[in-house]
N, CA, C and O atoms as CSV, one atom per row, in Angstrom:
chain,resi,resn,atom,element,x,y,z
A,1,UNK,N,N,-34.330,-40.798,27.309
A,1,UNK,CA,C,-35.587,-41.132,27.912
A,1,UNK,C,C,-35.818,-40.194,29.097
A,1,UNK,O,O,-35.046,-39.897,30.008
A,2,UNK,N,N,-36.923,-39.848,28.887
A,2,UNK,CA,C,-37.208,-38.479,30.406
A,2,UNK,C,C,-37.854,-39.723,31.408
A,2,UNK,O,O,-38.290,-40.843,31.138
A,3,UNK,N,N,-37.659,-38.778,33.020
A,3,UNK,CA,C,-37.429,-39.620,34.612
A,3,UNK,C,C,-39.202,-39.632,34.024
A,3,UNK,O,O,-39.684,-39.222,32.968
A,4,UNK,N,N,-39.784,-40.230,35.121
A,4,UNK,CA,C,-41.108,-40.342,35.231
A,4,UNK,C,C,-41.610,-38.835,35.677
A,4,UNK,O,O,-42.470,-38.040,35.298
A,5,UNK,N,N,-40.506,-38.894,36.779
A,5,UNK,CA,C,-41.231,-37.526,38.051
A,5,UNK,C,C,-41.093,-36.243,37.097
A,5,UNK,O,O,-41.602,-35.214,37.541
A,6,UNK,N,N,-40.427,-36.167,35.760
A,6,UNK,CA,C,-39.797,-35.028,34.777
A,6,UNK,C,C,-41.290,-34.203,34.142
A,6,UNK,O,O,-41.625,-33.043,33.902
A,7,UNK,N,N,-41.865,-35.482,34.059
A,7,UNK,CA,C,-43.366,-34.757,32.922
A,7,UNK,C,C,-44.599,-34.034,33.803
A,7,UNK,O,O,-45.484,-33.225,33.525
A,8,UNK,N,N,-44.152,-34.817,35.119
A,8,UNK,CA,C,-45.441,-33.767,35.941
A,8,UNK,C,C,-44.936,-32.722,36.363
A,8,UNK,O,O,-45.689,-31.761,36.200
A,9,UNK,N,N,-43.951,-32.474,36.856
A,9,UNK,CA,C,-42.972,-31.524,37.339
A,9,UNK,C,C,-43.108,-30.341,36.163
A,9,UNK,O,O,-43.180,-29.183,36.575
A,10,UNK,N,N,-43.143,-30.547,34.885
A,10,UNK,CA,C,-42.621,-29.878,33.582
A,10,UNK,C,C,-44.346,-29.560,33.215
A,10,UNK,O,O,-44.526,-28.912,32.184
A,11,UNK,N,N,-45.469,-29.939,33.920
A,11,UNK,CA,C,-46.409,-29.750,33.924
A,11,UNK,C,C,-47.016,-28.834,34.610
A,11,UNK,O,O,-47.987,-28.139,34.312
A,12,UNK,N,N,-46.192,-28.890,35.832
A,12,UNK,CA,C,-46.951,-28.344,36.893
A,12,UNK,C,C,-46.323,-26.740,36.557
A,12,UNK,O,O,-47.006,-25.717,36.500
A,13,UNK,N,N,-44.726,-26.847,36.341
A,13,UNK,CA,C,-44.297,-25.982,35.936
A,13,UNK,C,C,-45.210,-24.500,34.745
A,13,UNK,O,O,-45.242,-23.282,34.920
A,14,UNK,N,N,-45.591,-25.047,34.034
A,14,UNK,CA,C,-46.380,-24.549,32.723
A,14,UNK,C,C,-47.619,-23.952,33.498
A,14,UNK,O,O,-47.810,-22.739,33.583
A,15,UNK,N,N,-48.534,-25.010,34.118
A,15,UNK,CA,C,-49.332,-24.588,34.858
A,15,UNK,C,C,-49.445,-23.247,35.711
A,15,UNK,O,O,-50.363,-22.427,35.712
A,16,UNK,N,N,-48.010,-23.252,36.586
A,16,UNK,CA,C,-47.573,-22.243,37.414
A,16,UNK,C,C,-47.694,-20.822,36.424
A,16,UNK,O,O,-48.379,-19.851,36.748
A,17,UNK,N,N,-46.938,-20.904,35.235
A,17,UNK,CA,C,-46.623,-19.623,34.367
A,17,UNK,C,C,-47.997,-18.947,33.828
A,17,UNK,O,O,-48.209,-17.736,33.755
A,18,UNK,N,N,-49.023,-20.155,33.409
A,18,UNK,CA,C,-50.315,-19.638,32.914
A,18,UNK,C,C,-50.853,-18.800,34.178
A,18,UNK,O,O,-51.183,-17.616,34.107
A,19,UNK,N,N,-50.886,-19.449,35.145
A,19,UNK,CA,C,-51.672,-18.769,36.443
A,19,UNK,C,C,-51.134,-17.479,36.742
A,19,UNK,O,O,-51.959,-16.568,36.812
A,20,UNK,N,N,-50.019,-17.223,36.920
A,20,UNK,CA,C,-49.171,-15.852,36.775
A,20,UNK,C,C,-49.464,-14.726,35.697
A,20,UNK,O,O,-49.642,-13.517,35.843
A,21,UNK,N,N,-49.455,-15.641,34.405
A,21,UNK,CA,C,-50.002,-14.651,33.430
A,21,UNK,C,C,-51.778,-14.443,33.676
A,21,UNK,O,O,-52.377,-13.444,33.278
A,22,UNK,N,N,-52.294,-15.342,34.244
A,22,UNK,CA,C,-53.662,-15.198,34.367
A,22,UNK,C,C,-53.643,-13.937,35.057
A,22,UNK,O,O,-54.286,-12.975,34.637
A,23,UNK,N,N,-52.832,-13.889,36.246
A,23,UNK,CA,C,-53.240,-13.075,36.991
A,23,UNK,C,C,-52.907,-12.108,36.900
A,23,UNK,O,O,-53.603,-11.370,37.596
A,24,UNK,N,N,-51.797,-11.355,36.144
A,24,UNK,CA,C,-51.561,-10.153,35.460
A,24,UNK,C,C,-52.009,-9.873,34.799
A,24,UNK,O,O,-52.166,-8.652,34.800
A,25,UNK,N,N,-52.809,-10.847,33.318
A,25,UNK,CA,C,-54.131,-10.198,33.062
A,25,UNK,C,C,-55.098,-10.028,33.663
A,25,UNK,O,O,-55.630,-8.938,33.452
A,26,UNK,N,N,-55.594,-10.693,34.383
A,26,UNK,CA,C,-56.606,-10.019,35.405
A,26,UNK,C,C,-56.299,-8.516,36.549
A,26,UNK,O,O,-57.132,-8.239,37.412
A,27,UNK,N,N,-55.493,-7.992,36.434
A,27,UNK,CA,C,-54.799,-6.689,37.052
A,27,UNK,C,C,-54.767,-6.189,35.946
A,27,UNK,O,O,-55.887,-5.684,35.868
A,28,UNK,N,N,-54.105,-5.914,34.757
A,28,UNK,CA,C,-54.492,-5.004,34.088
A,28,UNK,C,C,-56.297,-4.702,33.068
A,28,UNK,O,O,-56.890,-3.759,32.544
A,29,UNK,N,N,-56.473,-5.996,33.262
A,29,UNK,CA,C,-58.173,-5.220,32.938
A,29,UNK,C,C,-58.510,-4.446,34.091
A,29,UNK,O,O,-58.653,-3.239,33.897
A,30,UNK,N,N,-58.675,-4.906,35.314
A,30,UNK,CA,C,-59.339,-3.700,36.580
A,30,UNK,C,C,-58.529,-2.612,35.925
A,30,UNK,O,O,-59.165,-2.172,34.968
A,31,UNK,N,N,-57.244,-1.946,36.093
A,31,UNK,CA,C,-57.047,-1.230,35.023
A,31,UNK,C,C,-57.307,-0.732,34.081
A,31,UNK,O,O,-56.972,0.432,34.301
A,32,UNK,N,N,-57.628,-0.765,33.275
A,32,UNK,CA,C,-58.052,-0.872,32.509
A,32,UNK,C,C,-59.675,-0.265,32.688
A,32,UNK,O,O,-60.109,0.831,32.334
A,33,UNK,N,N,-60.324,-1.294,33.305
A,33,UNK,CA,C,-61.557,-0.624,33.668
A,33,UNK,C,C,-61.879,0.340,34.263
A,33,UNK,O,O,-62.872,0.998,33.953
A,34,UNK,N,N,-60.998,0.661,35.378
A,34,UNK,CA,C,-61.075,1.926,35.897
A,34,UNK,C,C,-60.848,2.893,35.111
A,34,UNK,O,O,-61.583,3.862,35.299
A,35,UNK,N,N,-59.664,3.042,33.829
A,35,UNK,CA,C,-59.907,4.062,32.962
A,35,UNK,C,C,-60.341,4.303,32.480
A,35,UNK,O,O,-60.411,5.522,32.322
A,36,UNK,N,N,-61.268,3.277,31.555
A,36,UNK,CA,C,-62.135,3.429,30.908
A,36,UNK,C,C,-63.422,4.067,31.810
A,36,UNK,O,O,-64.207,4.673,31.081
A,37,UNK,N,N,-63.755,4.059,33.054
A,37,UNK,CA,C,-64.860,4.461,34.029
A,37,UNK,C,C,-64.056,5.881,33.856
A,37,UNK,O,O,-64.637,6.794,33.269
A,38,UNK,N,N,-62.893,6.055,34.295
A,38,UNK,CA,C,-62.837,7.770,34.500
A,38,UNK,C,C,-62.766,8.518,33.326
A,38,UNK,O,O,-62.885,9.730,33.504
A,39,UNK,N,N,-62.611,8.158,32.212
A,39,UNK,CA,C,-62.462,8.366,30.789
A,39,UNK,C,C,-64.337,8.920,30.392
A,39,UNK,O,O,-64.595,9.826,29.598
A,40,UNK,N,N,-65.198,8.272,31.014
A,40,UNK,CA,C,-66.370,8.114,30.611
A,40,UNK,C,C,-67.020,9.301,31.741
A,40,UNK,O,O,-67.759,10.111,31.182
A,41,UNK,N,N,-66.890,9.455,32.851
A,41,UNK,CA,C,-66.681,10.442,33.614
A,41,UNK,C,C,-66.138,11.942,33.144
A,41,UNK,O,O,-66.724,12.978,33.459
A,42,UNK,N,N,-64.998,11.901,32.388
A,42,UNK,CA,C,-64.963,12.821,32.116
A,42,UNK,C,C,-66.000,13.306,30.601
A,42,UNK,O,O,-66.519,14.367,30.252
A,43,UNK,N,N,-65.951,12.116,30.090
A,43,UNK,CA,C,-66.944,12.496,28.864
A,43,UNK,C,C,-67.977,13.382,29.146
A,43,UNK,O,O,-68.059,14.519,28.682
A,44,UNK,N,N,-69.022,12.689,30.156
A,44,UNK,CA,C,-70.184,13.485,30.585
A,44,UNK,C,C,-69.879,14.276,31.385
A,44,UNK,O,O,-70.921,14.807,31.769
A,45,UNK,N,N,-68.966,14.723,31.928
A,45,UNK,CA,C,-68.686,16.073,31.844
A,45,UNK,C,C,-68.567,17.271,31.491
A,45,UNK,O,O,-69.148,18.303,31.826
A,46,UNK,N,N,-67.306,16.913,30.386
A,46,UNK,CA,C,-67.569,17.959,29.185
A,46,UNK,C,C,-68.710,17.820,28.375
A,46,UNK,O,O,-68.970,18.750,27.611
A,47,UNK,N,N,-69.426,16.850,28.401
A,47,UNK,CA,C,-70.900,17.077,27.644
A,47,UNK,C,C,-71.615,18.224,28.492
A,47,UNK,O,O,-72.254,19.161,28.014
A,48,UNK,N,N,-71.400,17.986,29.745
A,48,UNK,CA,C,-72.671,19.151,30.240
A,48,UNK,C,C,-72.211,20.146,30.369
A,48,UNK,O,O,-72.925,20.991,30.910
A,49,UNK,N,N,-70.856,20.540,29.961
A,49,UNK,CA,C,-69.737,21.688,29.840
A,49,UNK,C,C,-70.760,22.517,28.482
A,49,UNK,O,O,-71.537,23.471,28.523
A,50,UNK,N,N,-70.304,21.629,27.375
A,50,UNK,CA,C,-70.897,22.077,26.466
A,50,UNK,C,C,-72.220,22.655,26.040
A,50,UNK,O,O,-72.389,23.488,25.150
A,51,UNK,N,N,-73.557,21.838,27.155
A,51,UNK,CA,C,-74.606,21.621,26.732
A,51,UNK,C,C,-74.954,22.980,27.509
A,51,UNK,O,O,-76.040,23.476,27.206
A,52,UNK,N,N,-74.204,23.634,28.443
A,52,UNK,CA,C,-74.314,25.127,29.198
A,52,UNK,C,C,-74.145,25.671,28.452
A,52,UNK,O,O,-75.106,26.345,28.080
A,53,UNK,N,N,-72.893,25.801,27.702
A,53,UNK,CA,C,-72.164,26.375,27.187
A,53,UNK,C,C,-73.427,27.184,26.114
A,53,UNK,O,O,-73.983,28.245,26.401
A,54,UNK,N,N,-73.635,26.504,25.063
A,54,UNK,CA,C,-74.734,26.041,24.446
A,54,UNK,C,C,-76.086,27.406,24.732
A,54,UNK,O,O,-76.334,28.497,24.218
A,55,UNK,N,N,-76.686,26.562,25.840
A,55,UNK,CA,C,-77.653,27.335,26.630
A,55,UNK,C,C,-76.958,28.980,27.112
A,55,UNK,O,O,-77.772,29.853,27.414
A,56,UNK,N,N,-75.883,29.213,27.143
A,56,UNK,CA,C,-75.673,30.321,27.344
A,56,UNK,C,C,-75.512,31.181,26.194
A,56,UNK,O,O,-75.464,32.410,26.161
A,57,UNK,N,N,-75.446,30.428,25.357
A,57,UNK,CA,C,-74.829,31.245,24.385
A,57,UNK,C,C,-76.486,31.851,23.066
A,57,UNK,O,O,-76.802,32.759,22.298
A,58,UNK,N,N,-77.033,30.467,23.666
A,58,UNK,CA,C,-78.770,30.598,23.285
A,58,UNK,C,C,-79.330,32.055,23.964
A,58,UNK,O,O,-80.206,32.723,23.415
A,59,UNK,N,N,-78.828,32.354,24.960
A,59,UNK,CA,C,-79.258,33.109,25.880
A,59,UNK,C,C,-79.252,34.200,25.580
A,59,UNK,O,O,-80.217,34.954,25.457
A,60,UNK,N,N,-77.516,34.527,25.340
A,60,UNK,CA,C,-77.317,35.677,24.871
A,60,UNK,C,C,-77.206,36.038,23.774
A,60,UNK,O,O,-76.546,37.002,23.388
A,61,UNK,N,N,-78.089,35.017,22.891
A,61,UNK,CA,C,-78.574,35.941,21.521
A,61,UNK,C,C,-80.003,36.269,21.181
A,61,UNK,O,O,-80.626,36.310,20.120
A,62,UNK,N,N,-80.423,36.569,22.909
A,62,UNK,CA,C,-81.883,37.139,22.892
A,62,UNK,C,C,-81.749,38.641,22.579
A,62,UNK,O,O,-80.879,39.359,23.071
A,63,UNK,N,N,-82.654,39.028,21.752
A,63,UNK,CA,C,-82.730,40.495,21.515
A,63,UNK,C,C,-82.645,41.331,22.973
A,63,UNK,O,O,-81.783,42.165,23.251
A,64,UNK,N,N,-83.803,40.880,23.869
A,64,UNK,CA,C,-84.219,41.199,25.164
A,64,UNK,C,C,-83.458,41.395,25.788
A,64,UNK,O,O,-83.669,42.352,26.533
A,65,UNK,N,N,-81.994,40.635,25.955
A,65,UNK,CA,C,-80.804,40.672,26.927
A,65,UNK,C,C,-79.711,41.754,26.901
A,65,UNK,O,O,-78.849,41.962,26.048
A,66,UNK,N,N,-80.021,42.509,28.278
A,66,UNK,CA,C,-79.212,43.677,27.934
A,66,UNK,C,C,-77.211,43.278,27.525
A,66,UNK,O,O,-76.543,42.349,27.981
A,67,UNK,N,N,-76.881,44.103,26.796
A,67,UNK,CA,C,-75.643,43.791,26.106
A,67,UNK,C,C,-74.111,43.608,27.188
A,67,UNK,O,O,-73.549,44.481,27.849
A,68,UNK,N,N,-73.935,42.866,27.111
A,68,UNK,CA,C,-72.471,42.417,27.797
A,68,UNK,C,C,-71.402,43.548,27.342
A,68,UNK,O,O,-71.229,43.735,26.138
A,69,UNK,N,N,-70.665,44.324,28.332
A,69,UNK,CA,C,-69.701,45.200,27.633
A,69,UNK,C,C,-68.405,44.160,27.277
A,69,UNK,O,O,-67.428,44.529,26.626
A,70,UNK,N,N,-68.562,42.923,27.771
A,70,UNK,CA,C,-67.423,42.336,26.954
A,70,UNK,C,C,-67.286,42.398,26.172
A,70,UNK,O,O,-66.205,42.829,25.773
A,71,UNK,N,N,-68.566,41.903,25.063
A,71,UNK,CA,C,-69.149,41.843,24.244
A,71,UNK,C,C,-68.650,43.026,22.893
A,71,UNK,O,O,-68.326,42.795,21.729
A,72,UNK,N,N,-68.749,44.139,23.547
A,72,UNK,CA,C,-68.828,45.523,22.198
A,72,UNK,C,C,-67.477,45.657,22.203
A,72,UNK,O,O,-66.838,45.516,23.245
A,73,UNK,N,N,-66.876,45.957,20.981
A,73,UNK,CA,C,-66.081,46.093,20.448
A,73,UNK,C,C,-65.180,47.448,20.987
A,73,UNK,O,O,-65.790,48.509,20.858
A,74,UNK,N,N,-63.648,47.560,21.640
A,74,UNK,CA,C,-63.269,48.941,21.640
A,74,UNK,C,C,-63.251,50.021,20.266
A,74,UNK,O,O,-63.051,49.709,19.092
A,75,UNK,N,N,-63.487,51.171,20.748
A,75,UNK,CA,C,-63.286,52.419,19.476
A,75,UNK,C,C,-62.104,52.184,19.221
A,75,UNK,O,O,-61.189,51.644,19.843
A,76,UNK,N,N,-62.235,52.767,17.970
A,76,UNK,CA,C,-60.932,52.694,16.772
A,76,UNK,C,C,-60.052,54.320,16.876
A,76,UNK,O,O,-60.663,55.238,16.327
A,77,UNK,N,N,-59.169,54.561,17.304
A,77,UNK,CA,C,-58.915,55.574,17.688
A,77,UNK,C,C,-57.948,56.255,15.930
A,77,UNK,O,O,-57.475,57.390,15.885
């Protein structure tokens, strides 16, 4: 037969462990969220990396644009 004082005690106990785990899940979502925020940060980043990228490359396949010597190929010796 369990004491009386055994079942609240063994209650309160349980109680205690949920709240603990509550609260370590609640620390790793902020976690969590913050990566997901810098993750998304970097996304639109490299989007506007690209979207230059892009525009430059639009650029320099204008007839008009004088030629980049990067660009030409060395002679073949």
């Amino acid at each position: 037969m369990t004491m009386p004082n055994a079942l609240p005690q063994a209650i309160d106990q349980r109680l205690i462990e949920l709240e603990i785990k509550a609260s370590y899940a609640d620390d790793l979502l902020d976690v969590l969220n913050a990566q997901v925020a810098w993750q998304q940060e970097q996304i639109e980043l490299l989007l506007r990396e690209v979207s230059h990228l892009r525009r430059q490359g639009d650029a320099g396949a204008d007839a008009s644009a004088p030629p980049n010597a990067h660009d030409e190929l060395p002679p073949h010796y």
